[in-house]
Phi, psi and omega in degrees: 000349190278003177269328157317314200284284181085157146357283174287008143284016188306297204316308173313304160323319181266008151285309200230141131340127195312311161334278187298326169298325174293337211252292209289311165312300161347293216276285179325318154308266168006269167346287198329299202311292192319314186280309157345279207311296225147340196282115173289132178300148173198187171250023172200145176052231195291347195273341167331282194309323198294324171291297153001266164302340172291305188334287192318300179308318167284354161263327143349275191307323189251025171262005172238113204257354160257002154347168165243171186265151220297333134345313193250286184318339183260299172334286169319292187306337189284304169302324160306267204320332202268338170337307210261328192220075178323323185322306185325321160284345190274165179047052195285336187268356157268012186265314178285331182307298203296323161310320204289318168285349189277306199271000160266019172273316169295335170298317147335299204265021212239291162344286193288336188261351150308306166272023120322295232259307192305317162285327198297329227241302177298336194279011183223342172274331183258002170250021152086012167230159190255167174290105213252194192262327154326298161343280210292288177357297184289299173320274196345302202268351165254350177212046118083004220259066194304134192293337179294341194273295213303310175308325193302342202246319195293142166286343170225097195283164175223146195274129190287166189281179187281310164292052157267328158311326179300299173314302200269000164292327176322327176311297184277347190297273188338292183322129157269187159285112177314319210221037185312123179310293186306319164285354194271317177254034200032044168112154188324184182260176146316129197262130175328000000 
């Protein structure tokens, strides 16, 4: 990992296991590049992943209470990264508005998703079925519902899968394009 890591990663290093320093470096680059482009966090297509990955980071970070906060890992990657690609540095502070917002939509759905998951649960306990890995699957990805809160809440927790973030990427992989160019005119045009 230590070639992943650099330098400007000490602090993390000394915080987290090399695996969770590696996904949060990772997931940060990643992010900088997306938010960079135009991509807004959402529940489709590309703004999908870019929520994805801030989530994932952000539940990282709050399984250490001296983390640093998600805010200063995207920054630190932003500043490496702007070395090679300046755009990446320009426009930090609406880069932050959209962190900022990501991240009190998740705390929002984080609120709402603890008495979710308890109906959810009773309402499948009185019709004689239990809470399966399909269950979490679904929470997650239509009501933002991360599987480590939604076991936590269950009276009879289940163990997540190990692929489960992989399923649900699989999920959005799958979608097509509403308005796909090729299909719409039946394929490029002809090059002169």
């Amino acid at each position: 990992y230590e070639a992943v890591f650099g330098h400007a990663y000490e602090e993390l290093r000394a915080t987290f296991p090399a695996p969770e320093t590696a996904i949060l470096i990772d997931h940060a680059r990643s992010v900088n590049f997306l938010l960079t482009d135009g991509v807004v966090p959402s529940n489709s297509k590309e703004g999908y992943y870019a929520r994805l990955l801030l989530r994932r980071m952000l539940r990282l970070l709050a399984k250490v209470p001296e983390a640093p906060g998600l805010l200063a890992v995207l920054d630190r990657a932003g500043r490496e990264i702007a070395l090679d690609y300046p755009e990446v540095g320009e426009h930090r502070e609406d880069f932050h508005r959209v962190v900022e917002a990501e991240m009190e939509r998740y705390d929002e759905a984080i609120g709402r998703a603890r008495a979710t998951v308890r109906r959810q649960e009773e309402r499948l306990e009185k019709s004689g079925a239990t809470v399966t890995e399909e269950d979490l699957i679904t929470w997650y990805d239509s009501l933002g519902i991360p599987p480590d809160v939604a076991v936590a809440e269950l009276k009879r927790p289940i163990p997540v899968p190990p692929d489960f973030y992989p399923r649900v990427a699989l999920l959005h992989e799958a979608e097509t394009p509403e308005t796909d160019y090729a299909e719409k005119t039946g394929g490029l045009p002809a090059v002169p």
